[in-house]
OpenMM code with the backbone's topology and positions (N, CA, C; nanometers):
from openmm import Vec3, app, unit

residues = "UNK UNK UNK UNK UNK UNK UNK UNK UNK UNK UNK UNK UNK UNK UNK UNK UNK UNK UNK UNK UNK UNK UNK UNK UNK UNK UNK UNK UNK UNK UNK UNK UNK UNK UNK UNK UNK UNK UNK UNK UNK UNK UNK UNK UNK UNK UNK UNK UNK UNK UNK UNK UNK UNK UNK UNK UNK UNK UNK UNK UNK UNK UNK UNK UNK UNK UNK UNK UNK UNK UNK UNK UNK UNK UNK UNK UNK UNK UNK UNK UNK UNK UNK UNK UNK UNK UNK UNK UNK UNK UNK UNK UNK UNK UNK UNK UNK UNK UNK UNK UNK UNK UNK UNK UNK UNK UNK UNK UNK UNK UNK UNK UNK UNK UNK UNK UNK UNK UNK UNK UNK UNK UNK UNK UNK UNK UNK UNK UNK UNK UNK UNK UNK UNK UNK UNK UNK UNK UNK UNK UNK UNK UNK UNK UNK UNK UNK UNK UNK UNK UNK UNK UNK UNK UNK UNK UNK UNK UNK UNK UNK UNK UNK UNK".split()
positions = [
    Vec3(-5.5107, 10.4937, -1.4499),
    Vec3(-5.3671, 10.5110, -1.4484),
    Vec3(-5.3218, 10.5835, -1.3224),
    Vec3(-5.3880, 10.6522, -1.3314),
    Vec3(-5.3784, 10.7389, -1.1696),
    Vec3(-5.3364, 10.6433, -1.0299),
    Vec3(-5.4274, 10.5371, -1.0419),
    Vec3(-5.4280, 10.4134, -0.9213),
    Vec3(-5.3032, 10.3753, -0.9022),
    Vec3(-5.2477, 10.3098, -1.0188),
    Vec3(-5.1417, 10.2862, -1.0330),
    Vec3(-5.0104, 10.3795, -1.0021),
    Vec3(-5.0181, 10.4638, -1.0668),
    Vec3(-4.9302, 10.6165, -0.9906),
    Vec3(-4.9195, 10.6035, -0.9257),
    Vec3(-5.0634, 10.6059, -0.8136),
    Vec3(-5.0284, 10.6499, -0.6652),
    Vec3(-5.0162, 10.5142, -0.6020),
    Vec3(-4.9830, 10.4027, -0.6722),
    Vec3(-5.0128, 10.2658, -0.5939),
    Vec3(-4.8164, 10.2826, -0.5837),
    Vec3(-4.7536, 10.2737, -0.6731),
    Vec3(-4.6099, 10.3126, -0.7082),
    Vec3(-4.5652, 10.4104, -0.6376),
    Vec3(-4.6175, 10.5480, -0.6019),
    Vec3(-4.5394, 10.6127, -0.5336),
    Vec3(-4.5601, 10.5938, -0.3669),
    Vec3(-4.6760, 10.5504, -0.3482),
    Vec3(-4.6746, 10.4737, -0.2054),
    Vec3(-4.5812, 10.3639, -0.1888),
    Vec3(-4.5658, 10.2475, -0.2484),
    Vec3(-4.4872, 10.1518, -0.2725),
    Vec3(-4.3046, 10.1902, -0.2452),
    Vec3(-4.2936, 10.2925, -0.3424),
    Vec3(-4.1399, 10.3892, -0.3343),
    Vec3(-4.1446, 10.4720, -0.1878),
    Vec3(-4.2120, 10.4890, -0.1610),
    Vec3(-4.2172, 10.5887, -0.0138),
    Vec3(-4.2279, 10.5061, 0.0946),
    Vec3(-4.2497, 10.3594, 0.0855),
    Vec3(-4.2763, 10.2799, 0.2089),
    Vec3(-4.1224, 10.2040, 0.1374),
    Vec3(-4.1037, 10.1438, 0.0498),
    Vec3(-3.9655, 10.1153, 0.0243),
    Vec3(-3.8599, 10.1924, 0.0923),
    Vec3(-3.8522, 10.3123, 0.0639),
    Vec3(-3.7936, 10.3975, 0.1246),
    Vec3(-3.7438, 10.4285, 0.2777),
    Vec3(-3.8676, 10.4204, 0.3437),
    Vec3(-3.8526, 10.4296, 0.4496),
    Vec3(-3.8058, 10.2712, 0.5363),
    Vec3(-3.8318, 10.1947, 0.4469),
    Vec3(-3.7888, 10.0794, 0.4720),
    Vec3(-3.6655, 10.0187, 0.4666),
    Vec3(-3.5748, 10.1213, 0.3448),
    Vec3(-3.4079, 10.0930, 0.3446),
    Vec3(-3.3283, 10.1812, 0.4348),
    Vec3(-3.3961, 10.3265, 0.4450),
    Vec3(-3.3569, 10.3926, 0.6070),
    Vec3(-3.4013, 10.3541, 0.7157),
    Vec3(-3.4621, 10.2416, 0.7416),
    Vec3(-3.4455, 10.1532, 0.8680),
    Vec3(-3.3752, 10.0983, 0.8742),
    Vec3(-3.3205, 10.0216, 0.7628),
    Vec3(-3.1789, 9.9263, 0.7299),
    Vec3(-3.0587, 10.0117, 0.8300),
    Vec3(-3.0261, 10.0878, 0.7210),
    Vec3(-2.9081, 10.1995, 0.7530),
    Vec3(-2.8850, 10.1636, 0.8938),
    Vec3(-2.9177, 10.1913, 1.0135),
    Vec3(-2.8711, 10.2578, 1.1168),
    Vec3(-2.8167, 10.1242, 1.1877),
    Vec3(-2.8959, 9.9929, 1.1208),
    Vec3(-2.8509, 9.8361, 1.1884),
    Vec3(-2.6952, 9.8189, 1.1544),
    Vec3(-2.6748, 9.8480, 1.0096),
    Vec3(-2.5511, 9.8730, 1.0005),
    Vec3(-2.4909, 9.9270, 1.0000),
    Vec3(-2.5139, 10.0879, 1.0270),
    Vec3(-2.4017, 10.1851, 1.0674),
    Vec3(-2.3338, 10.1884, 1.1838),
    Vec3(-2.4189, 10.0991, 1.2768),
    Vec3(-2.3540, 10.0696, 1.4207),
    Vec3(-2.1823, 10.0353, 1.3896),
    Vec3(-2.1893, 10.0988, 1.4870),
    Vec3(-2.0176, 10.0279, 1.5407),
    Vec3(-2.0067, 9.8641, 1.5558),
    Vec3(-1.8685, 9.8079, 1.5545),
    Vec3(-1.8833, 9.6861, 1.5838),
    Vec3(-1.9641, 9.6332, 1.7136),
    Vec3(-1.9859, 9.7040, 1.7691),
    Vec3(-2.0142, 9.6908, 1.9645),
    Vec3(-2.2115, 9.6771, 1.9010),
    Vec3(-2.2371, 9.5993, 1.9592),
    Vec3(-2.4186, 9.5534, 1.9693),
    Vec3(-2.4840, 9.6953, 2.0077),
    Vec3(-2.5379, 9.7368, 1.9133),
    Vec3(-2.6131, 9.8768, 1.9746),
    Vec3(-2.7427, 9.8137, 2.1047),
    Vec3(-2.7814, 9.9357, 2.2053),
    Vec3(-2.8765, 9.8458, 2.2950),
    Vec3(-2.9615, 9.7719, 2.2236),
    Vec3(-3.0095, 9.6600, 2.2885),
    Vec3(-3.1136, 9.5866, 2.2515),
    Vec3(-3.2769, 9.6389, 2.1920),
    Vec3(-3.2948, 9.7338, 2.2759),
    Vec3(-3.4599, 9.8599, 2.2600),
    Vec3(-3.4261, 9.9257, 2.1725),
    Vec3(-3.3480, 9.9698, 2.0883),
    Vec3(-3.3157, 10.0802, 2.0010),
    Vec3(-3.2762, 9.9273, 1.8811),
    Vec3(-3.2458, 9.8404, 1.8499),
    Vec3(-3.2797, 9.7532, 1.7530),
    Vec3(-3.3610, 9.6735, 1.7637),
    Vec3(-3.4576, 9.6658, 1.8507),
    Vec3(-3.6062, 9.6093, 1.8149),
    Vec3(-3.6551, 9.7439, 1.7768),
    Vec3(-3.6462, 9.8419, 1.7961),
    Vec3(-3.7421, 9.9697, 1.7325),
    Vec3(-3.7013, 9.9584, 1.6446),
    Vec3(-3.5701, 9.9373, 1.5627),
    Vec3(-3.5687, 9.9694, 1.3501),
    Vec3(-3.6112, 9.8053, 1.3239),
    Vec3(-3.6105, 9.6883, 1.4337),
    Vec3(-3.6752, 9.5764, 1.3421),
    Vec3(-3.8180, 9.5670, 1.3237),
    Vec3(-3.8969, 9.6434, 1.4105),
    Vec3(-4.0256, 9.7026, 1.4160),
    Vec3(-4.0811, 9.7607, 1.3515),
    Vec3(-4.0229, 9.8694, 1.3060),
    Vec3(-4.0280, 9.9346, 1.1922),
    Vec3(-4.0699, 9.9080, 1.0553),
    Vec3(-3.8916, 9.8170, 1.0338),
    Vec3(-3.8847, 9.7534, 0.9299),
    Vec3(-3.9726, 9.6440, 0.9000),
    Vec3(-4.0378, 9.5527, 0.9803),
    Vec3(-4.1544, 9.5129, 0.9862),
    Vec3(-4.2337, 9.5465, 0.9567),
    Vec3(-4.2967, 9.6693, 0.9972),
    Vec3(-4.4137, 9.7621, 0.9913),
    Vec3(-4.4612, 9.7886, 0.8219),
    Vec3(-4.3144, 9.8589, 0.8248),
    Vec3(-4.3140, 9.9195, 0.6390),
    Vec3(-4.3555, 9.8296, 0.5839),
    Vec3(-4.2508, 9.7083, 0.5683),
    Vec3(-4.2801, 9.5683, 0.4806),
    Vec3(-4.4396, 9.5477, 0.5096),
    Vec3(-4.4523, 9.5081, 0.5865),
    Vec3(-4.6212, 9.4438, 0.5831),
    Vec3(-4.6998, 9.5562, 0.5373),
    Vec3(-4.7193, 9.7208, 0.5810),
    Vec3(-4.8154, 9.7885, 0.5148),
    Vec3(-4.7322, 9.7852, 0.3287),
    Vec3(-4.6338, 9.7641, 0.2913),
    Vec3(-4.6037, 9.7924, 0.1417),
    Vec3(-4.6690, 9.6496, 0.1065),
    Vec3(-4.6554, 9.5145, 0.1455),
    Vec3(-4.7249, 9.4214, 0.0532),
    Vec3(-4.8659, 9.4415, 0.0891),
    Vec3(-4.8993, 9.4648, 0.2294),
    Vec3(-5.0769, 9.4774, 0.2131),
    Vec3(-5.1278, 9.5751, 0.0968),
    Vec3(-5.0911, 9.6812, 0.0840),
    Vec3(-5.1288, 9.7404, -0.0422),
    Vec3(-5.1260, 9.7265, -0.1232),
    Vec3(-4.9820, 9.6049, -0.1459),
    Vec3(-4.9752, 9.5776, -0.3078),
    Vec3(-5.0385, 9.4501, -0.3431),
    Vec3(-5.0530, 9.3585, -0.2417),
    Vec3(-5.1140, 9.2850, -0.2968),
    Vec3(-5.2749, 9.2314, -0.2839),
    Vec3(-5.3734, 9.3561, -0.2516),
    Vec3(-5.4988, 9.3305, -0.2684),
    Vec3(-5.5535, 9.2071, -0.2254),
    Vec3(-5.5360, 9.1602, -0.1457),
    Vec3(-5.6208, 8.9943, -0.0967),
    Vec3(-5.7665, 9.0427, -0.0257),
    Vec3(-5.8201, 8.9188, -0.0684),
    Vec3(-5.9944, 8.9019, -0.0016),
    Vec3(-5.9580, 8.9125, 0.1526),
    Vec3(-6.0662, 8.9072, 0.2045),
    Vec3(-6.0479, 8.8408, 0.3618),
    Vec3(-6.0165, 8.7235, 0.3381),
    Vec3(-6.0751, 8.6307, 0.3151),
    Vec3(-6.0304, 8.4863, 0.2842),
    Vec3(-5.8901, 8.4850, 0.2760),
    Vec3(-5.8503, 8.5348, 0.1737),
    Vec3(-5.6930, 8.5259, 0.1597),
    Vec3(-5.6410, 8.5726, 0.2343),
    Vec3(-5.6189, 8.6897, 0.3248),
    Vec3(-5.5809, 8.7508, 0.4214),
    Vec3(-5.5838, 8.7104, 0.5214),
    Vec3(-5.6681, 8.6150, 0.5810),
    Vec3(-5.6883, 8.5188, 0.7041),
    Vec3(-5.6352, 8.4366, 0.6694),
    Vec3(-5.5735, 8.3511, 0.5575),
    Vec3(-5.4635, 8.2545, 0.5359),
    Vec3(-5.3341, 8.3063, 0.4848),
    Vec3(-5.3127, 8.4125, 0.4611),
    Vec3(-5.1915, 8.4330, 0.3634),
    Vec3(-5.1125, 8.5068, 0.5213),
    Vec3(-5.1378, 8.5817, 0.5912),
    Vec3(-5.0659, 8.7149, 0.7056),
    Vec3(-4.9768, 8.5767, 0.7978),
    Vec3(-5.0496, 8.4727, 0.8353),
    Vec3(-5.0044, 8.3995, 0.9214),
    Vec3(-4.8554, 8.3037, 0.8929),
    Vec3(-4.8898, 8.2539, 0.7388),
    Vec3(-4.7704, 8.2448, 0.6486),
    Vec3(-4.6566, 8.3500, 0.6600),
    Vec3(-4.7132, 8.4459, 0.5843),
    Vec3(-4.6380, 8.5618, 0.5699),
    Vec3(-4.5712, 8.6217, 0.6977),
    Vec3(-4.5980, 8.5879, 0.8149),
    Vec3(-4.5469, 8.5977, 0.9673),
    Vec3(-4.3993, 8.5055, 0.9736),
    Vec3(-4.5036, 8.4119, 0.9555),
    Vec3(-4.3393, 8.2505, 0.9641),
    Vec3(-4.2515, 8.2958, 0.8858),
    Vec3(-4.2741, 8.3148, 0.8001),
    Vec3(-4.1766, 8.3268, 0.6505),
    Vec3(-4.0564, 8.4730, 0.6843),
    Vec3(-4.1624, 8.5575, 0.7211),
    Vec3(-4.0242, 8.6766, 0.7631),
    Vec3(-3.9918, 8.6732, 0.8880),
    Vec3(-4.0248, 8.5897, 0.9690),
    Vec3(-3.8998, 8.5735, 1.0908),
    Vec3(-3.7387, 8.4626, 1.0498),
    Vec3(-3.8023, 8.3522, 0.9703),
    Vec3(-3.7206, 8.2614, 0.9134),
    Vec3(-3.5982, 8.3551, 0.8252),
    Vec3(-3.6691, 8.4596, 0.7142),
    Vec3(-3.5886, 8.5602, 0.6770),
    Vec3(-3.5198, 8.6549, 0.7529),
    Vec3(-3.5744, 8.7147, 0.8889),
    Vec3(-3.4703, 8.8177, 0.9786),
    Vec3(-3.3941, 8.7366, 0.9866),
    Vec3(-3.3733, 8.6393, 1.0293),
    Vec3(-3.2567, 8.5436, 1.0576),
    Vec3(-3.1473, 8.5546, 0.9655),
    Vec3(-3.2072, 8.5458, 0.8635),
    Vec3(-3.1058, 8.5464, 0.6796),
    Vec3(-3.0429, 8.6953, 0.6913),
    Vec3(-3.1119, 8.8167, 0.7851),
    Vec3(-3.1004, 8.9203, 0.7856),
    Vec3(-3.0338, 8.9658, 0.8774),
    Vec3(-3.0383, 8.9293, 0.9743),
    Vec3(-2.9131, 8.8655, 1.1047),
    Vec3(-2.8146, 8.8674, 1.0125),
    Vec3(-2.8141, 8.7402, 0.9964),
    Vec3(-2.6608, 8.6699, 0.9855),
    Vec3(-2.5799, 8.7896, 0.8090),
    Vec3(-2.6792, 8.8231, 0.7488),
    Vec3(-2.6395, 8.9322, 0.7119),
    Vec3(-2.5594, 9.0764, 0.7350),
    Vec3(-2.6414, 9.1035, 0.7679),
    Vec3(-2.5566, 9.2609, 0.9222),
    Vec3(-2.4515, 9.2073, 0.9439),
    Vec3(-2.4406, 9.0615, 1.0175),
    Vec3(-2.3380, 9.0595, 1.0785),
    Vec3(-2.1967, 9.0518, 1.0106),
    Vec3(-2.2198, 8.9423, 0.8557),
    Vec3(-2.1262, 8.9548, 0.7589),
    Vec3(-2.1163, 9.1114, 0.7234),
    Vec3(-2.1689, 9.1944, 0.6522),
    Vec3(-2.1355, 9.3481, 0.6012),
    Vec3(-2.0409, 9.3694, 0.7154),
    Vec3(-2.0912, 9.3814, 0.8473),
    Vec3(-2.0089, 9.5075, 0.9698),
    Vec3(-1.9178, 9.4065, 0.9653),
    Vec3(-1.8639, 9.2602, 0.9756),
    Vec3(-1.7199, 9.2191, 0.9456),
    Vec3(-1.6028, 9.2740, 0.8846),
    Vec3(-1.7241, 9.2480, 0.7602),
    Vec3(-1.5671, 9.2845, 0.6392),
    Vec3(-1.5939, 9.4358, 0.6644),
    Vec3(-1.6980, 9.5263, 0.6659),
    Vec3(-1.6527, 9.6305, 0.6769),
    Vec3(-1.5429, 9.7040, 0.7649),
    Vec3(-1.5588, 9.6263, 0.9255),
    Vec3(-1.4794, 9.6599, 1.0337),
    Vec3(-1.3484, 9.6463, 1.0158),
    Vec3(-1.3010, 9.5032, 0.8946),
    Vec3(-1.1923, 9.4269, 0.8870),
    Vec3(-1.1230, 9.4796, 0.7315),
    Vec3(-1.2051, 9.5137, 0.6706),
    Vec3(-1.1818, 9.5182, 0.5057),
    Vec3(-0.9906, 9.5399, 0.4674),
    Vec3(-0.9186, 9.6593, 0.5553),
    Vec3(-0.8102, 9.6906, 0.5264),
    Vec3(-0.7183, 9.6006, 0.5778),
    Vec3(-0.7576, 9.4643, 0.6723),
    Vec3(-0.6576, 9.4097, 0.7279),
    Vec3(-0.6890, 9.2807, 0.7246),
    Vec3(-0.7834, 9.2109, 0.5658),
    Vec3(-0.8798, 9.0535, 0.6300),
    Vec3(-0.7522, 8.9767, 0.5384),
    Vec3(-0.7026, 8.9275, 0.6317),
    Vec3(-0.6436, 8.7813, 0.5944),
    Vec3(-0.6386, 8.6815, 0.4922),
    Vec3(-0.6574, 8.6365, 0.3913),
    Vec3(-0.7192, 8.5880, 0.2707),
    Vec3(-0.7593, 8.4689, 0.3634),
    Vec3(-0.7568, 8.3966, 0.4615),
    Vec3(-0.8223, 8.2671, 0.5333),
    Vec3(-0.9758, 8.3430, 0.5594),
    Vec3(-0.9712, 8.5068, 0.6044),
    Vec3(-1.0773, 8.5517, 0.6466),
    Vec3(-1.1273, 8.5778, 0.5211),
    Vec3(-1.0845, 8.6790, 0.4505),
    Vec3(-1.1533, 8.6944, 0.3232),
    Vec3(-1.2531, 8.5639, 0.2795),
    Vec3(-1.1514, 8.4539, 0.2493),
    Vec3(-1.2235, 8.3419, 0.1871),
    Vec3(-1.3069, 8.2746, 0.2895),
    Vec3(-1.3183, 8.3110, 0.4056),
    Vec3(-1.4754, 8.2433, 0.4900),
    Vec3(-1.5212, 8.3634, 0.5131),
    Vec3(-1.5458, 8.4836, 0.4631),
    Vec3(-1.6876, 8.5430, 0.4665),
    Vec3(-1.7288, 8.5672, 0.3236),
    Vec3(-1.6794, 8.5022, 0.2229),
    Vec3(-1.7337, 8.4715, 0.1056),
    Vec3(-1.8296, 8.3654, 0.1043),
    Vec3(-1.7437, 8.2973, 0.1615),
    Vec3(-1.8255, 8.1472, 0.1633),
    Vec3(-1.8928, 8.1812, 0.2689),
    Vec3(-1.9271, 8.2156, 0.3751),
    Vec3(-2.0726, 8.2445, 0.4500),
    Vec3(-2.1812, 8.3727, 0.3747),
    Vec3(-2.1357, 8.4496, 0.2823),
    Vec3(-2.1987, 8.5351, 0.1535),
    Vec3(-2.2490, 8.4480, 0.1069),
    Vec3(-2.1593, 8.3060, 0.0560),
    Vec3(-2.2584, 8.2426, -0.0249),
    Vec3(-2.3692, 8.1451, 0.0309),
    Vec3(-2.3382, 8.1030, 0.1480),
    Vec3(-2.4382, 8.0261, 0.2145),
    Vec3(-2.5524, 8.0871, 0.2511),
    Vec3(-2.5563, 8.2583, 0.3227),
    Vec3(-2.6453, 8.2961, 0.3136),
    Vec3(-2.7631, 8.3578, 0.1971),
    Vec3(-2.6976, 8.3266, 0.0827),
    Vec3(-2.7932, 8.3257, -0.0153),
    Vec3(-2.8201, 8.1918, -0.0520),
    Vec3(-2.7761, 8.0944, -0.0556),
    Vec3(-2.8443, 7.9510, -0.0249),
    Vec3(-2.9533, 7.9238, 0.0286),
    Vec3(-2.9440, 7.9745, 0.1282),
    Vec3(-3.0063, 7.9045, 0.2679),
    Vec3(-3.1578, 8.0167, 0.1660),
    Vec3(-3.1065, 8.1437, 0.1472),
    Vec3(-3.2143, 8.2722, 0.1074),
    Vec3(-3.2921, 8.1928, 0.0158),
    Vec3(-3.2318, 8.1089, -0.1101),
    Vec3(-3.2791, 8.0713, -0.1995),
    Vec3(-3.4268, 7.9439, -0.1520),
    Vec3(-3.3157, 7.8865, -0.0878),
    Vec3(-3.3921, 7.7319, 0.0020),
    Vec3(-3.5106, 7.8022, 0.0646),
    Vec3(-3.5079, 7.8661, 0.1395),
    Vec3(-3.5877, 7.9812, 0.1846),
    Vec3(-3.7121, 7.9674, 0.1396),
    Vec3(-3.7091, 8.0696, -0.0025),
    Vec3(-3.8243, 8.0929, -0.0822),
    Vec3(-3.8668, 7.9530, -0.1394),
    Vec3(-3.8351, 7.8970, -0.1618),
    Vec3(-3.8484, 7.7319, -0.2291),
    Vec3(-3.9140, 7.6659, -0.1778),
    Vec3(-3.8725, 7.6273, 0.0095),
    Vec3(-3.9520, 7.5686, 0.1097),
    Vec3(-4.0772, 7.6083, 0.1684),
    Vec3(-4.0836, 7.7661, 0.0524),
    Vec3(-4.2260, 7.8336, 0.1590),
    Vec3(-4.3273, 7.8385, 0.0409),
    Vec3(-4.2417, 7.8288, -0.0953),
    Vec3(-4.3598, 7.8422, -0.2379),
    Vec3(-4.5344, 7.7526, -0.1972),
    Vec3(-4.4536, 7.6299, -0.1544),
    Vec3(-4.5863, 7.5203, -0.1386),
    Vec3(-4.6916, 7.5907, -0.0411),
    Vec3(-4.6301, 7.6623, 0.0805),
    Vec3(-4.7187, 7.7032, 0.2023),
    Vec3(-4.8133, 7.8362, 0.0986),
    Vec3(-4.7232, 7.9499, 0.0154),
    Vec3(-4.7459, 8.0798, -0.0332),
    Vec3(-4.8609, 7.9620, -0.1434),
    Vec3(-4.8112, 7.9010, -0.2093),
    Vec3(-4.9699, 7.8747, -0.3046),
    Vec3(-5.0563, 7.7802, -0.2416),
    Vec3(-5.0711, 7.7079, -0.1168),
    Vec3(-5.1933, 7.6240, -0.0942),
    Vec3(-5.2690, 7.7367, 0.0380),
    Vec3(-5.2426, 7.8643, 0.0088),
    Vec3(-5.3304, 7.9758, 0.0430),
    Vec3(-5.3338, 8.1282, -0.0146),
    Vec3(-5.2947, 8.1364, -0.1651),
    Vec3(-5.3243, 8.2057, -0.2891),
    Vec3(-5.3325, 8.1537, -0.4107),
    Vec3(-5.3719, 8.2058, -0.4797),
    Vec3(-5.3937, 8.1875, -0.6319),
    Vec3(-5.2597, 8.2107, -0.6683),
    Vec3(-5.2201, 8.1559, -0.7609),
    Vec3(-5.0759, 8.1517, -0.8136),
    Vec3(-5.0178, 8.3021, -0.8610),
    Vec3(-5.1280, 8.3981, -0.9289),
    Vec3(-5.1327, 8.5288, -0.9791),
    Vec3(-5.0456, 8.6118, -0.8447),
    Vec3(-5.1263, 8.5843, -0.7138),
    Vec3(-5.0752, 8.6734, -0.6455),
    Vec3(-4.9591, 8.5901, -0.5332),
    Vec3(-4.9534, 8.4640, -0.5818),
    Vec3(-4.8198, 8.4552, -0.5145),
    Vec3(-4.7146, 8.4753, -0.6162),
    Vec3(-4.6969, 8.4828, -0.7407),
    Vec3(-4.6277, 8.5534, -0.7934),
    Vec3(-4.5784, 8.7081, -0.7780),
    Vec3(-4.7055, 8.7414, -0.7565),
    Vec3(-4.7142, 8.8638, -0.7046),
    Vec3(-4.6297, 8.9287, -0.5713),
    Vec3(-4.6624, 8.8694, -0.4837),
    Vec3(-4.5858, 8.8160, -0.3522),
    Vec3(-4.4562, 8.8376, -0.3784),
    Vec3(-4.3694, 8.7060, -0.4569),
    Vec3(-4.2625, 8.6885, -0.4905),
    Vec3(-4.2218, 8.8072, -0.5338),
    Vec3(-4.2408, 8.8883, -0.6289),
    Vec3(-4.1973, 8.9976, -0.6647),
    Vec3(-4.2025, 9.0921, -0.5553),
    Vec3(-4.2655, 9.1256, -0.5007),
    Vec3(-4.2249, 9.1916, -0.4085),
    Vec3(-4.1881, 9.2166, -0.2859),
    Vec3(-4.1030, 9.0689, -0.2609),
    Vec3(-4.0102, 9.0533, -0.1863),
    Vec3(-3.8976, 9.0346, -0.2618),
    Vec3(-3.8472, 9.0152, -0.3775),
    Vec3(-3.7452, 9.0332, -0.5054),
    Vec3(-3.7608, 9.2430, -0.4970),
    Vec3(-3.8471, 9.2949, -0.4492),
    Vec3(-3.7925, 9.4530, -0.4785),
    Vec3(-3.7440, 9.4920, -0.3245),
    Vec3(-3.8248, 9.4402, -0.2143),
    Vec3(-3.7473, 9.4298, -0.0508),
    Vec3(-3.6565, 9.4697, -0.0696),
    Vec3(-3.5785, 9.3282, -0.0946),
    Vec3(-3.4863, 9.2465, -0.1167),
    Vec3(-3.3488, 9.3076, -0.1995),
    Vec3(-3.4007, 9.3630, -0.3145),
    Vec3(-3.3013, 9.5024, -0.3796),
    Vec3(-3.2567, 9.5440, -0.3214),
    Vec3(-3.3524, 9.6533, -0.2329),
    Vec3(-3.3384, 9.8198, -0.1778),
    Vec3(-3.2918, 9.7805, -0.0325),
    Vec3(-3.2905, 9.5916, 0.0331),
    Vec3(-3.1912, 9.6176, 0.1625),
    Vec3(-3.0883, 9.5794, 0.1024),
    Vec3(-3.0755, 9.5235, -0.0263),
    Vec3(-2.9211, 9.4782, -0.0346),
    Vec3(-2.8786, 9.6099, -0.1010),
    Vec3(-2.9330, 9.6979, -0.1555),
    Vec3(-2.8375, 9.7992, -0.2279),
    Vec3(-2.8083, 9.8970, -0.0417),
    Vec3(-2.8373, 9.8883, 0.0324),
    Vec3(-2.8336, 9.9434, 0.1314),
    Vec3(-2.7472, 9.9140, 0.2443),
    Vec3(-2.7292, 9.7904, 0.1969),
    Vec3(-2.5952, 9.7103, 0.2700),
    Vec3(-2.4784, 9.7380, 0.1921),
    Vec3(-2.5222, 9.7327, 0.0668),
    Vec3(-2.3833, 9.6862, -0.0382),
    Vec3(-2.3299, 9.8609, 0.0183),
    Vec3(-2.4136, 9.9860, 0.0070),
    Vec3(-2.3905, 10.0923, 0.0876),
    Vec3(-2.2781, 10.0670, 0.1886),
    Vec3(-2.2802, 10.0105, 0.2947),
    Vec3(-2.1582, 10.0164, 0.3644),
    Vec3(-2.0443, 9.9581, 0.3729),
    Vec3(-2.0251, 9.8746, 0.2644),
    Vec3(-1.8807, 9.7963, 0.2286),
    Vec3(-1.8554, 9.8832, 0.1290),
    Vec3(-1.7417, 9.9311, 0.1983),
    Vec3(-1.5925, 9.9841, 0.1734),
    Vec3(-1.5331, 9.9288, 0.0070),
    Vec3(-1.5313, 10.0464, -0.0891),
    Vec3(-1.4898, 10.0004, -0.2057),
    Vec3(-1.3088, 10.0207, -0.2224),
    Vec3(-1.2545, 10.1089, -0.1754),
    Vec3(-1.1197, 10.1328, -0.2016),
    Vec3(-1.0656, 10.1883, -0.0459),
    Vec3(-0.9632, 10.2182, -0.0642),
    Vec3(-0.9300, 10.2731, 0.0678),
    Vec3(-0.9026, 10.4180, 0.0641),
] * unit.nanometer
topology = app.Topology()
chain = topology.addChain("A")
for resn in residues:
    res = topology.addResidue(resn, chain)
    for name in ("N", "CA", "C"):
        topology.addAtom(name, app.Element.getBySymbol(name[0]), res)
């Protein structure tokens, strides 16, 4: 039980440090923070993510020499989803007291496309994630990019503006 404990509070402490990397992408001002100072929090955020699933999900070498290279493709295809993310939040956030209902109603509808595309995403990569794991731990997988996935969106949902 212990393993587990400490498998969980490593997990929460690399989570962690992984949604205060978030933060600072979107606390920027509307203006592009330099370029070297957001490859260092996408680096980061990289970093965390890959040491939190290497721990959690226990693979052979075997699996690990097929699964990292996947798992490479798959979260650049996702920064992208994560891009175009940032960029919706700091919108409406920048705009929230003055969006137009033409604007309102197209950054809904790009809200919803980018969870589309998120969904299509995971869907188009299931086949690649199981013809180099056992189904156990691409389930496994899945889940824990479903807890990522939480702790950057509760971290975004963080900077949109609820009232004025």
């Amino acid at each position: 039980m212990h393993t587990n404990r400490r498998s969980l509070l490593l997990a929460v402490a690399l989570m962690t440090a992984l949604a205060a990397s978030i933060v600072p992408a979107l606390s920027q001002s509307s203006q592009s923070p330099p370029a070297d100072n957001m490859d260092i929090v996408r680096q980061q955020i990289k970093a965390d993510k890959k040491a939190f699933v290497a721990k959690n999900m226990q693979l052979t070498q075997a699996e690990a020499n097929q699964f990292w290279p996947v798992y490479d493709a798959f979260q650049t295809e996702l920064g992208a989803l994560g891009d175009r993310t940032v960029r919706l939040v700091r919108e409406y956030r920048d705009n929230y007291q003055n969006l137009s209902d033409a604007t309102a109603k197209q950054l809904t509808e790009d809200y919803l496309a980018i969870e589309r595309d998120r969904v299509a995403l995971l869907q188009s990569y299931l086949p690649k994630f199981r013809s180099v794991l056992p189904e156990k731990k691409v389930a496994r997988y899945y889940q824990l990019e479903n807890k990522a996935s939480a702790i950057i969106n509760y971290n975004a949902a963080r900077q949109i503006p609820l009232a004025k």
